[in-house]
FILUMTI-6678 format. One line per 8 residues: number of its first residue (from 1); their letters; for each residue x, y, z of C-alpha. Coordinates in pm, 1 decimal, always signed. Example, Ala and Ser with C-alpha at 12.3 -4.5 7.8 and 13.67 -1.06 7.14 Angstrom:
2
1) as) +1230.0/-450.0/+780.0  +1367.0/-106.0/+714.0
//
This chain:
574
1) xxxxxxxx) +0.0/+0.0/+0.0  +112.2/+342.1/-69.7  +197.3/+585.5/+245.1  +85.0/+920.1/+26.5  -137.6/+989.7/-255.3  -257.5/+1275.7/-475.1  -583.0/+1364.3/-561.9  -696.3/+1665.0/-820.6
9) xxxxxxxx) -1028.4/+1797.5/-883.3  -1092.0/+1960.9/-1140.9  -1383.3/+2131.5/-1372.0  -1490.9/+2467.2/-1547.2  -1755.3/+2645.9/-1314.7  -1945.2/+2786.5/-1512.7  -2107.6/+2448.9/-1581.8  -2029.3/+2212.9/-1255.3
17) xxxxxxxx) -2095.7/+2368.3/-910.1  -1879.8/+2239.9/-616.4  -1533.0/+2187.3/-759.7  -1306.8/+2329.3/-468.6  -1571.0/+2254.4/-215.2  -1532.6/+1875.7/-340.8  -1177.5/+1891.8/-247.7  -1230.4/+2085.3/+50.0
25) xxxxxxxx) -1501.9/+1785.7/+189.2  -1237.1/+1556.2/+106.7  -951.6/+1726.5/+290.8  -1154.5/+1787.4/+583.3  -1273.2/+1432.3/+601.4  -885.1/+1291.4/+557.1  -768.3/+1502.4/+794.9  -1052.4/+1360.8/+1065.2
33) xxxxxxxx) -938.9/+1024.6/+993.4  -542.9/+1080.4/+1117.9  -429.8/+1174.2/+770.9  -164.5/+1435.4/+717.3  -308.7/+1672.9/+461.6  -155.0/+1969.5/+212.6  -363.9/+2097.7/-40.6  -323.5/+2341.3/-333.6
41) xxxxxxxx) -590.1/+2541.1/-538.2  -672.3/+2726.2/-837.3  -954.9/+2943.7/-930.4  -1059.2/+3099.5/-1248.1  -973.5/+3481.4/-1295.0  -1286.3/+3530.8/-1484.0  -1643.2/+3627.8/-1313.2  -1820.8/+3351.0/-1392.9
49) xxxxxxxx) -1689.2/+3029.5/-1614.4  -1308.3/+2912.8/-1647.7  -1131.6/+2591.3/-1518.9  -1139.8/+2544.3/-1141.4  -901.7/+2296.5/-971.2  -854.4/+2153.0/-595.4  -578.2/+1895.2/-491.5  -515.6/+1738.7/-180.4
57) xxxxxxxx) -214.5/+1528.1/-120.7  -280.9/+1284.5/+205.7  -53.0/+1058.7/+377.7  +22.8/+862.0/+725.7  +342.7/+1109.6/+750.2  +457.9/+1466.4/+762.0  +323.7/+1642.5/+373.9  +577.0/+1865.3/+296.2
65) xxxxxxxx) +454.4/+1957.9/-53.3  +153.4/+1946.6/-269.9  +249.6/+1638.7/-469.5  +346.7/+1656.4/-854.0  +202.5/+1398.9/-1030.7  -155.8/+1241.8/-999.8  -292.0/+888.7/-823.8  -628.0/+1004.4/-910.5
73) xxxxxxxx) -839.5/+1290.8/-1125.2  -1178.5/+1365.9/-1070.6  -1258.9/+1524.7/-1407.7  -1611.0/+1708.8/-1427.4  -1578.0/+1780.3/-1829.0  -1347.6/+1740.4/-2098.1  -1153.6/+2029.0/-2053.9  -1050.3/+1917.2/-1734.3
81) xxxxxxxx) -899.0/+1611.5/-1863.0  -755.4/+1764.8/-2110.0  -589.9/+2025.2/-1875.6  -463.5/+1812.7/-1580.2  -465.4/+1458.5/-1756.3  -93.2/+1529.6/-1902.8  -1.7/+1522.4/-1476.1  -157.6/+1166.6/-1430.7
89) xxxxxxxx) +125.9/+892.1/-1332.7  +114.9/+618.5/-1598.0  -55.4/+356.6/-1332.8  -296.1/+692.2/-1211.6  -688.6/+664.8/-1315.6  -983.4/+926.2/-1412.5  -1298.3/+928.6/-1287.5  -1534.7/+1080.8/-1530.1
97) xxxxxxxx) -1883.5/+1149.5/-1584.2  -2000.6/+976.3/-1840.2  -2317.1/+1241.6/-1887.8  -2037.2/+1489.5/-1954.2  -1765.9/+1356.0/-2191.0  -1584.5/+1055.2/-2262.5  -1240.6/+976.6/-2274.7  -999.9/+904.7/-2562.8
105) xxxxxxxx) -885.4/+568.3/-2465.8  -530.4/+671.2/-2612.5  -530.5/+935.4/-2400.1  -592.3/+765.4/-2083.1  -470.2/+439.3/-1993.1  -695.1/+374.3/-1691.7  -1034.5/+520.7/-1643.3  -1326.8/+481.1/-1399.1
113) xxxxxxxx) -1681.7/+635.2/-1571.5  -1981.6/+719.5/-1320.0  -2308.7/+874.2/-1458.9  -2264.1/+1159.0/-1186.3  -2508.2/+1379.1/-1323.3  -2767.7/+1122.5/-1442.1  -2756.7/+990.3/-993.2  -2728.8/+1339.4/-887.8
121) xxxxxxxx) -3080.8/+1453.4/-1077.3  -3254.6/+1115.5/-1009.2  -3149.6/+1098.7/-598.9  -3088.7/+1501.0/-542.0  -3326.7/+1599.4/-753.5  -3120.6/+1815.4/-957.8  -2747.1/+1797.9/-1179.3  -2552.8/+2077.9/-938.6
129) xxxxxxxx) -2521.2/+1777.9/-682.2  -2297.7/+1567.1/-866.9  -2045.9/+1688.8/-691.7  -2113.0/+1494.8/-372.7  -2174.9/+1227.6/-605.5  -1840.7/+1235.6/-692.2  -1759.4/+1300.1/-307.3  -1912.9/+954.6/-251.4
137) xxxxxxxx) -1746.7/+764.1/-533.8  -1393.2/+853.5/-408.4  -1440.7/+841.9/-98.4  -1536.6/+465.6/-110.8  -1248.9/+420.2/-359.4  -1010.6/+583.3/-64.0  -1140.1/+400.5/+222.3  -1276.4/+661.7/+447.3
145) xxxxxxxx) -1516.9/+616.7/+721.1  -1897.8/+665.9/+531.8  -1950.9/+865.1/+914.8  -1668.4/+1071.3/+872.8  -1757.6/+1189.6/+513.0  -2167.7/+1211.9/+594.8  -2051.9/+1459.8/+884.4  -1828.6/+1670.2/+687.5
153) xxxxxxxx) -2079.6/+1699.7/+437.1  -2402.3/+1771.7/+721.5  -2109.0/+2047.9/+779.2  -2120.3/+2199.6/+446.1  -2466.3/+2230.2/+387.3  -2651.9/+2282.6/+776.4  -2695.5/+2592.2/+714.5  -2927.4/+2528.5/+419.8
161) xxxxxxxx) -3257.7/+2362.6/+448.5  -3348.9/+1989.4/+602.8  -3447.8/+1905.2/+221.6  -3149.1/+2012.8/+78.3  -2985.9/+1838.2/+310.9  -3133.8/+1495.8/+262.6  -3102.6/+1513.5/-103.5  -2740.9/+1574.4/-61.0
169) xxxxxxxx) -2715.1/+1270.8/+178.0  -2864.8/+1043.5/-128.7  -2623.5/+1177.7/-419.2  -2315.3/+1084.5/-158.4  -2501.6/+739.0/-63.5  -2559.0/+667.5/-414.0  -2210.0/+752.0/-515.1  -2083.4/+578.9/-265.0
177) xxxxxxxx) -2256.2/+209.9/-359.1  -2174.2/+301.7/-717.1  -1814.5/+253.8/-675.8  -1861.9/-19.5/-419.5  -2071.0/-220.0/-712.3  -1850.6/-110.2/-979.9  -1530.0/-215.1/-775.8  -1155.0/-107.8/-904.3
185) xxxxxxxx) -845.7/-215.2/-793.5  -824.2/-58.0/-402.2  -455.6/+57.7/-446.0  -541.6/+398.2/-351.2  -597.6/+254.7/-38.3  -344.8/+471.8/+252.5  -327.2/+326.4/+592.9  -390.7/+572.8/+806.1
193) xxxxxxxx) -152.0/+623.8/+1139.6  -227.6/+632.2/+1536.3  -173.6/+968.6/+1629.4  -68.1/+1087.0/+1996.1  -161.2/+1429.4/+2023.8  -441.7/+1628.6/+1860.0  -417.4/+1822.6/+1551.6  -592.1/+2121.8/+1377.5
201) xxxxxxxx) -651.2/+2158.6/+989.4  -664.7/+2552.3/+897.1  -597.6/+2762.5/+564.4  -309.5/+2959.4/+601.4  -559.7/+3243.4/+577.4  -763.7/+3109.1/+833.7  -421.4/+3053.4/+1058.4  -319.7/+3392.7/+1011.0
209) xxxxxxxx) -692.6/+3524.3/+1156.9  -681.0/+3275.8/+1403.9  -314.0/+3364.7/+1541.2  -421.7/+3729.1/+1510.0  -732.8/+3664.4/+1744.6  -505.2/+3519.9/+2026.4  -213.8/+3778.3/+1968.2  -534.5/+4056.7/+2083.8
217) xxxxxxxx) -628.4/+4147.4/+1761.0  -925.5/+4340.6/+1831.9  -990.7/+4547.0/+1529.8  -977.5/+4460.4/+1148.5  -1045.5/+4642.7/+890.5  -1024.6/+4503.7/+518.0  -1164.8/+4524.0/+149.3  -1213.4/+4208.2/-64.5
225) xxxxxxxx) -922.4/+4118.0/-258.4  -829.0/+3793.9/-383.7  -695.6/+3594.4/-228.4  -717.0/+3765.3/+136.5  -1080.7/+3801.4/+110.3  -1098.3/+3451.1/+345.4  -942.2/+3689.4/+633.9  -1183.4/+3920.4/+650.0
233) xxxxxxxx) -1499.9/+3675.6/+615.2  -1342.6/+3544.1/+896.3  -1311.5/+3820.6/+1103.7  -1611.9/+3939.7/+1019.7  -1766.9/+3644.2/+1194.1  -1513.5/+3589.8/+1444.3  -1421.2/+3902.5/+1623.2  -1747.9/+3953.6/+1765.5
241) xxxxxxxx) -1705.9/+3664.0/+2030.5  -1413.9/+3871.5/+2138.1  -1527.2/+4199.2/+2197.4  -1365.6/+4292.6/+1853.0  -1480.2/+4489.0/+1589.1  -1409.9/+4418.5/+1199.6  -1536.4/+4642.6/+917.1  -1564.1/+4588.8/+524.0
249) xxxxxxxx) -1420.7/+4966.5/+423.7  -1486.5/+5165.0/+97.1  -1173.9/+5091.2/-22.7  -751.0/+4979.4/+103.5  -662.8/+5384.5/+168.9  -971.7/+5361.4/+409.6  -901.6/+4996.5/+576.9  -548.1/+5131.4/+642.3
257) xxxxxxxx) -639.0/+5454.1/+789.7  -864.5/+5314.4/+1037.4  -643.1/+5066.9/+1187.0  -374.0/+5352.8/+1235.8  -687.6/+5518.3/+1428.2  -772.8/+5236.2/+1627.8  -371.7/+5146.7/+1706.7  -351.3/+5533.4/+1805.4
265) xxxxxxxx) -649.7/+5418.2/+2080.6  -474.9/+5167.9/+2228.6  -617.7/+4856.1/+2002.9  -393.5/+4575.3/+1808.8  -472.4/+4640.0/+1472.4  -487.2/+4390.5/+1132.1  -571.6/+4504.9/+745.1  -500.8/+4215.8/+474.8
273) xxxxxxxx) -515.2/+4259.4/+144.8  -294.9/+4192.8/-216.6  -62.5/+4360.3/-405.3  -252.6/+4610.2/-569.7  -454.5/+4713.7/-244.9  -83.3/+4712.7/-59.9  +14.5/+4981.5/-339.2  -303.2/+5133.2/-224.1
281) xxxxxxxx) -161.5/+5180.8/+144.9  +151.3/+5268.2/+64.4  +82.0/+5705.9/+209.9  -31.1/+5541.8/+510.3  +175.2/+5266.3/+538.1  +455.1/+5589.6/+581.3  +206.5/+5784.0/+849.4  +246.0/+5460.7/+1066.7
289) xxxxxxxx) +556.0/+5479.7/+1038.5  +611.5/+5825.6/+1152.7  +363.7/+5868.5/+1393.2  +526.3/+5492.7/+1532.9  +256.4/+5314.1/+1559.0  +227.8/+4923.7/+1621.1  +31.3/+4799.0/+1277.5  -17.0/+4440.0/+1119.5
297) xxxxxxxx) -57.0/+4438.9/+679.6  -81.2/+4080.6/+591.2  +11.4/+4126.8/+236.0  -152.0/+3758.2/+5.3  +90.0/+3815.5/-279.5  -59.2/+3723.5/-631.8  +88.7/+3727.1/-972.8  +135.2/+4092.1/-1110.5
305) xxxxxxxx) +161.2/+4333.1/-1243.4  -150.4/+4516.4/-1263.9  -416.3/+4265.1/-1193.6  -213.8/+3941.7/-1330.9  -247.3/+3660.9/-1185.6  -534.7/+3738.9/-972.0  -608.1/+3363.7/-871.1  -242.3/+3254.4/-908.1
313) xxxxxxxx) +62.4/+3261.2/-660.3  +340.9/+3460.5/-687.9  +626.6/+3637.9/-445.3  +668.3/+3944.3/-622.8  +583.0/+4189.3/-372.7  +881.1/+4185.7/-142.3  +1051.1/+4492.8/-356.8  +744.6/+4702.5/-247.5
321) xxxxxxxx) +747.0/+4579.4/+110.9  +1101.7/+4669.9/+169.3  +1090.3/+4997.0/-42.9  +776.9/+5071.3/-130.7  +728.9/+5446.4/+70.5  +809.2/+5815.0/-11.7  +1077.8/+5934.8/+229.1  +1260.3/+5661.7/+379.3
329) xxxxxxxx) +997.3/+5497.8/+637.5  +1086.3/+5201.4/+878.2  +907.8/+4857.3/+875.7  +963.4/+4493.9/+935.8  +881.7/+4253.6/+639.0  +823.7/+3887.1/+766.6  +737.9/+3555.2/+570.4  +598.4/+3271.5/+707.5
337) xxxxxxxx) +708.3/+2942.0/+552.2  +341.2/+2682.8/+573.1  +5.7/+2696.1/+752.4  +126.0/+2634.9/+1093.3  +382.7/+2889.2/+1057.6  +105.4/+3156.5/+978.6  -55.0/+3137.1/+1294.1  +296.0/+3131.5/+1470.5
345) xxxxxxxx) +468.4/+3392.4/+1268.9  +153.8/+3620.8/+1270.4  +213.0/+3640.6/+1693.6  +523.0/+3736.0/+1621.7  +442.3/+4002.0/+1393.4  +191.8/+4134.6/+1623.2  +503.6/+4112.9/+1914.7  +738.4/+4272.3/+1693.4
353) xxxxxxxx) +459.5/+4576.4/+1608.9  +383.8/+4639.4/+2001.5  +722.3/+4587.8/+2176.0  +923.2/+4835.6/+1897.5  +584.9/+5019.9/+1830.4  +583.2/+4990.7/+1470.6  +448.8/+4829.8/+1122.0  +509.3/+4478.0/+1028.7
361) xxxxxxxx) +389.1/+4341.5/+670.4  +371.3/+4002.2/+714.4  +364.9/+3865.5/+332.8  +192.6/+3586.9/+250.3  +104.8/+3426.1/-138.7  -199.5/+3247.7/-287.0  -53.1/+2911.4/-257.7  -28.7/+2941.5/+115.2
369) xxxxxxxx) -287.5/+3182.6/+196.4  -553.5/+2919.0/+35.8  -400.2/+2581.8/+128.1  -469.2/+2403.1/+370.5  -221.3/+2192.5/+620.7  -259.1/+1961.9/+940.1  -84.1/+2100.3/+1222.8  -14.4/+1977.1/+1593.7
377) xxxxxxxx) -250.4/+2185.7/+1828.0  -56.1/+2424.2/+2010.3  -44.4/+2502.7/+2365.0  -232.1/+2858.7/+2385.0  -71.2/+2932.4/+2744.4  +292.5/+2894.4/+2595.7  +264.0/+3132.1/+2365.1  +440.2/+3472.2/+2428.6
385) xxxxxxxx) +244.0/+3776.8/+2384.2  +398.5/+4141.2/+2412.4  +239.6/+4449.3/+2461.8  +346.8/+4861.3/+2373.9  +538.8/+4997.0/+2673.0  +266.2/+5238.3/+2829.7  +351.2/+5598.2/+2944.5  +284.2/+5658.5/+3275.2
393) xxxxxxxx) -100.5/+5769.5/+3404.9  +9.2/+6074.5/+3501.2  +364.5/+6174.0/+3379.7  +432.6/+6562.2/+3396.5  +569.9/+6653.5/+3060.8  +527.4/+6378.0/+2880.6  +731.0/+6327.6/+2526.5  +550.1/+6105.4/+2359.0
401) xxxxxxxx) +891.0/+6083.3/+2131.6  +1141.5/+6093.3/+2358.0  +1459.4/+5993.7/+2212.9  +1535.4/+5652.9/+2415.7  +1853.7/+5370.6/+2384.0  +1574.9/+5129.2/+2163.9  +1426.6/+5381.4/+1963.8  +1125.8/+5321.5/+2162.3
409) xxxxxxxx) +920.1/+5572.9/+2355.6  +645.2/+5510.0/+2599.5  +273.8/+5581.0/+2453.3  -28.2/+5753.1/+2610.3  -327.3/+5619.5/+2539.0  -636.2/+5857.6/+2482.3  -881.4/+5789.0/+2786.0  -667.2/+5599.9/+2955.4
417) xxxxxxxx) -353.1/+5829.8/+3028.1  -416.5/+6210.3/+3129.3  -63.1/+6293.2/+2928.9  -155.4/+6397.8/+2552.6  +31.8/+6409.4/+2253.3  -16.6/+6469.7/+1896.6  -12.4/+6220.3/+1662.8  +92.0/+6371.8/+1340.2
425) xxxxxxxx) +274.0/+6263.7/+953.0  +475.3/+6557.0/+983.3  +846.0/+6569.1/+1105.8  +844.2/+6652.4/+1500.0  +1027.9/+6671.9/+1787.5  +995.9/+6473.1/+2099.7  +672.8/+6704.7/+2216.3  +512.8/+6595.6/+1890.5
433) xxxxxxxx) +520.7/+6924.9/+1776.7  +588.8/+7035.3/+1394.9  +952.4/+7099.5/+1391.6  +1169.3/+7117.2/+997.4  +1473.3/+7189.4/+1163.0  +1773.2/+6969.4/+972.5  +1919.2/+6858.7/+1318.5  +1596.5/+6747.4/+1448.6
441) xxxxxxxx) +1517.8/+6571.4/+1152.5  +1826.0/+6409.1/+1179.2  +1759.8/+6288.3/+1564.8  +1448.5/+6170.7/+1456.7  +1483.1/+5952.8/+1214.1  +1793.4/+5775.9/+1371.7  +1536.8/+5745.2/+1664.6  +1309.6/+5572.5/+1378.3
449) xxxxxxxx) +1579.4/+5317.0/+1221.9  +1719.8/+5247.2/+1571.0  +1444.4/+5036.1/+1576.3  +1554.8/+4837.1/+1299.4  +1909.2/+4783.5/+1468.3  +1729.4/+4634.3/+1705.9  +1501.5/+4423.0/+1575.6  +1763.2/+4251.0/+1365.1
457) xxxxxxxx) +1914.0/+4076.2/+1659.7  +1589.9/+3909.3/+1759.8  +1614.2/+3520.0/+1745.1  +1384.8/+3311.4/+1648.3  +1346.1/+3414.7/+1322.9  +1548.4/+3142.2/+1109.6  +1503.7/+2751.6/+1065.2  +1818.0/+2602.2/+922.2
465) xxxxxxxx) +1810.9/+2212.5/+814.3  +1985.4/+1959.6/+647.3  +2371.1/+1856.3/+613.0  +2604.7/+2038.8/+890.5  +2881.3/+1998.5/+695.8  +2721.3/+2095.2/+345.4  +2923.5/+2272.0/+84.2  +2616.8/+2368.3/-121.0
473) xxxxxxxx) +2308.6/+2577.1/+79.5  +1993.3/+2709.9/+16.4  +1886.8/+3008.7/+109.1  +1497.5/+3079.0/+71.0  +1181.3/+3276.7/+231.2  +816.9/+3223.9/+232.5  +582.3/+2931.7/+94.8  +913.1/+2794.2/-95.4
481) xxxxxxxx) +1035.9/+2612.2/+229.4  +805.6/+2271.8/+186.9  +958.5/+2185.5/-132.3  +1312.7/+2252.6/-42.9  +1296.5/+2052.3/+254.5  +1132.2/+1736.3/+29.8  +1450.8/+1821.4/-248.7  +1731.3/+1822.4/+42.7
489) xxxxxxxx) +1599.8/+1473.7/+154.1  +1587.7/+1353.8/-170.4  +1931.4/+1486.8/-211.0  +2012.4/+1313.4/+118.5  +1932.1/+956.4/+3.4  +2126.1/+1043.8/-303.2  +2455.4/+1120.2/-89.0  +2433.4/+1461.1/-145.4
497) xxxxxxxx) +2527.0/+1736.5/+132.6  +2283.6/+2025.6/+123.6  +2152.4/+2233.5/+413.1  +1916.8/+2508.8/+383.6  +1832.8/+2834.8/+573.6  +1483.5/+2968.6/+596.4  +1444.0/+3318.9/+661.5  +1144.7/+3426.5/+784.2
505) xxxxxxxx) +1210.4/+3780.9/+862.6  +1307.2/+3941.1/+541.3  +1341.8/+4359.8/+703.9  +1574.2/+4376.6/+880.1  +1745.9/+4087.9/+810.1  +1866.7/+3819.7/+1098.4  +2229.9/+3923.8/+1032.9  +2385.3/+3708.1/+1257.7
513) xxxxxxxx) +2199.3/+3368.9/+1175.2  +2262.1/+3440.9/+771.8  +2646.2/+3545.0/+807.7  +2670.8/+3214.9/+1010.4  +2492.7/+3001.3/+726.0  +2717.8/+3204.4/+428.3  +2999.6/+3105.6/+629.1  +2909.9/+2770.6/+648.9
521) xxxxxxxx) +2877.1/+2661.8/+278.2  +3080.4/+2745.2/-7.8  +2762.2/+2787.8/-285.8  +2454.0/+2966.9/-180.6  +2159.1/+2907.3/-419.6  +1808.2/+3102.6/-402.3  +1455.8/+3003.6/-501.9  +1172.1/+3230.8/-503.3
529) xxxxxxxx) +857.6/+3259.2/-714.3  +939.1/+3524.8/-916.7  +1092.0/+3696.1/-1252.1  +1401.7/+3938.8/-1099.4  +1467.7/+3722.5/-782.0  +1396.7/+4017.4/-523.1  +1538.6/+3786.0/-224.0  +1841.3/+3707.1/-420.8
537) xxxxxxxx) +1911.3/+4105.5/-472.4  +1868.0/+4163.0/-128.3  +2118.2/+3920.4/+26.1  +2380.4/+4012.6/-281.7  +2362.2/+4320.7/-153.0  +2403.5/+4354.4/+167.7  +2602.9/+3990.0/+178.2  +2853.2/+4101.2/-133.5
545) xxxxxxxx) +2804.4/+3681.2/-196.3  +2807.9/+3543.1/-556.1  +2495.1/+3308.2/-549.0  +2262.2/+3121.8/-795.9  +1935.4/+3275.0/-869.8  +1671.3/+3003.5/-921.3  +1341.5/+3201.4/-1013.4  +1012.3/+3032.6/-1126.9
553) xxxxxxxx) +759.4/+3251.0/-1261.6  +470.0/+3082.7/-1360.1  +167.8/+3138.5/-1115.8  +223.0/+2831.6/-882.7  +456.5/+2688.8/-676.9  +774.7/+2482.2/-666.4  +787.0/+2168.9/-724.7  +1062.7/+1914.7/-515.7
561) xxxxxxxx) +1185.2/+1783.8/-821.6  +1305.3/+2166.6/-994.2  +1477.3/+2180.5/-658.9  +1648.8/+1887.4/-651.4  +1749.2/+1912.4/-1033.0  +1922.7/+2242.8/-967.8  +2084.1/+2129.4/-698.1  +2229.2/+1808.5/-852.3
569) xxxxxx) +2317.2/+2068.3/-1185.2  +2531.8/+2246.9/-917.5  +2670.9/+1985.4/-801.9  +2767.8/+1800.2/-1113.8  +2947.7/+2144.9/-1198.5  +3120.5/+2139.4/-890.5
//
């Protein structure tokens, strides 16, 4: 039996409703029955219409990437066979509905037909639930619990009427004996494993709320933009049951603005958005950093420029993170590296924002923000969480800026301090008064990038792996880690010594940690997912190192096997 598998679903939806949510039942239900679970999606850019795909790799061990080739495709039409069959491994089958299309039999060596939409109107009542026909067809063919499944799917649709409910129930039931009286070979069969503790399944969107929420997030303000929209839904709904307030603004410049308002009252504050809304911020993004004020822009990088690759991933907005301001303006960038590391890394961004009282953009990408990853359940009361240093109640002449060894000044908060001060985007002096003077300006914004000094010393803010003694590293940032990790161990069995170094704080960088690593290895190569290789530039730069850009700029991620073939191209030149 195999100990992973892959699983795509795929479909145009314009004309078959529930292509990601099949995947998403699926995932939910694997991950319930002790599977390990990493998951990648597309969605069409258009409105309405345009291929649609889900894929969910499972296994009874750690899933470090989403899987390359396919075990099984669950093709709704033609075009979806056509688009993902090329991926299928030679000993992979389809599972088609036969209503819809069928299959060249050169084209596809293995095939499983079901009349999905033929059940779905004569048990549901109408074509749109084929879908959980489907769901039922492969989830007999997988071996998951019927309970398991039936509950996810009582999940998906509970808040919809008891008929539509019901009808549902019969289109998985009746997908379900389907494939148990048209049986095919049970290879896709994975054991599942026993496991000891208890673990969570979250989008890295929904692990970036989540983490946000127990960091004392208490006010979010966002507009929709794919693919961060998921953040603000949640919030939305979620931030209630903590005395919390989220708003849908008019627009980015708005959603910005507001959280620098409610920061300046004494709340932790959260926008998300994409590149073009970041662009959007970028005036504000500046005011928070004069006025120093702890803020938190998750940033769900898509491909650019202009609109792109609205539905695709990309990590092409780190130039703008780092740079992106008129005047020079102080900020951390950070990057976490999978879906557990959102929820972590988002803590820390809120920690970082309160303890040196300033923004953080925390930049995530479509691949990451929308897939969706098992994680151990963490223990809540470990978990550090910092707070601004407060001025004193009633401190006689208070300087809100006053120039400090840290670059950090205590804050009065309005209501709840009688000291005042005013808040304003204009140079000032330690009063917060309006002051152009060339030495003040001077003081000040030393005072500012002190911060950064700072900052760049905190630990906890690399992951280094592999070989010790490697003469070859990586160096890499952001959703890129997973496949790296799967390429070094493939390397590994191979007899080949490569370690890696993920950063995960990309402004200011950990200087110490990344000297140590250069040090270490005598070739330095760099992934990212994008066309100039902004990391790469960066650590050239600063570094004066001579290392090997490996840039992939195609809308999705890495796979393990371009990793590992650079790396054994390196080494053969060695």
């Amino acid at each position: 039996m195999p100990n992973s598998l892959t699983l795509r679903v795929g479909g145009d939806t314009g004309t078959t409703t529930g292509v990601i949510s099949t995947g998403e039942m699926l995932t939910i239900a694997f991950a319930r029955s002790q599977y390990d679970v990493f998951t990648f999606r597309t969605n069409p850019a258009e409105i309405k219409g345009g291929q649609a795909m889900f894929q969910v790799r499972i296994g009874n061990h750690p899933i470090l990437a989403q899987g390359t080739t396919l075990d099984l495709l669950v093709a709704y039409d033609g075009e979806a066979l056509k688009t993902h069959g090329k991926d299928l491994k030679p000993e992979g089958l389809v599972i088609f509905d036969t209503d819809a299309f069928i299959p060249d039999e050169n084209y596809v060596k293995q095939s499983y037909g079901v009349p999905m939409s033929s059940i779905a109107q004569n048990e549901a009542g109408s074509k749109k639930s084929k879908n959980v026909v489907a769901l039922g067809v492969a989830a007999e063919m997988l071996g998951l619990p019927m309970e398991s499944v039936k509950t996810v799917l009582h999940e998906q649709f509970k808040h919809k009427s008891d008929k539509v409910v019901e009808a549902n129930w019969k289109a998985f039931e009746a997908g379900w004996s389907w494939a148990l009286k048209n049986t095919v070979s049970k290879d896709f069969h994975v054991p599942p494993r026993e496991l000891k503790v208890a673990k969570l399944i979250m989008s890295g969107n929904e692990a970036m709320a989540v983490g946000a929420l127990h960091a004392g997030c208490r006010y979010y303000a966002g507009y929709p933009i794919t693919p961060a929209s998921e953040i603000l839904e949640f919030m939305e709904k979620e931030m209630p049951r903590y005395d919390g307030f989220a708003i849908q603004t008019e627009d980015e410049i708005a959603a910005i603005t507001s959280c620098i308002g409610a920061s300046f009252a004494g709340a932790k504050a959260m926008t998300a958005t994409s590149g073009p809304g970041f662009s959007l911020m970028m005036e504000a993004l500046g005011l928070a950093s004069m006025v120093e004020l702890p803020l938190v822009i998750v940033d769900c990088q898509r491909g650019g420029p202009s609109t792109g690759l609205p539905t695709k991933t990309e990590q092409s907005d780190l130039n703008q993170a780092v740079f992106g301001s008129h005047g020079e303006a102080p900020r951390v960038v950070m990057a976490p590296s999978n879906v557990k590391d959102c929820f972590f890394g988002i803590i820390k961004a809120f920690n970082i924002a309160e303890k040196y009282q300033i923004p953080v953009i925390f930049l995530s990408d479509q691949s990451l923000s929308q897939r969706t990853q098992t994680f151990t359940l963490p223990k809540l009361s470990s978990i550090e969480i910092w707070d601004r240093v407060l001025a004193a109640p009633h401190e006689e002449s208070y300087m809100r800026y006053k120039l400090t060894e840290n670059g950090v000044s205590p804050v009065a908060i309005p209501g709840r301090h009688a000291s005042t001060y005013v808040a304003t985007g204009l140079e000032h002096n330690e009063n917060g008064d309006p002051n152009y003077t060339p030495a003040n300006h001077f003081r000040m914004m030393q005072k500012r990038f002190k911060k950064l000094e700072n900052i760049s010393k905190e630990k906890g803010f690399t992951r280094r792996f592999g070989d010790d003694h490697a003469k070859l590293g990586i160096i890499s940032w952001g959703s890129t880690e997973g496949p790296i990790e799967q390429a070094i161990r493939t390397a590994n069995k191979a007899g080949i010594e490569v370690a890696a170094l993920q950063v995960k704080m990309l402004h200011p960088l950990p200087d110490e940690e990344i000297r140590n690593f250069l040090n270490s290895v005598e070739q330095v190569l760099v992934p990212e997912i994008n066309y100039t290789g902004q990391f790469n530039q960066l650590i050239r730069a600063k570094y004066m190192v001579d290392t090997i850009p490996l840039n992939k700029c195609a809308g999705v991620p890495f796979s393990p096997e371009e990793i590992y073939n650079k790396i054994e191209e390196i080494v053969s030149k060695s």
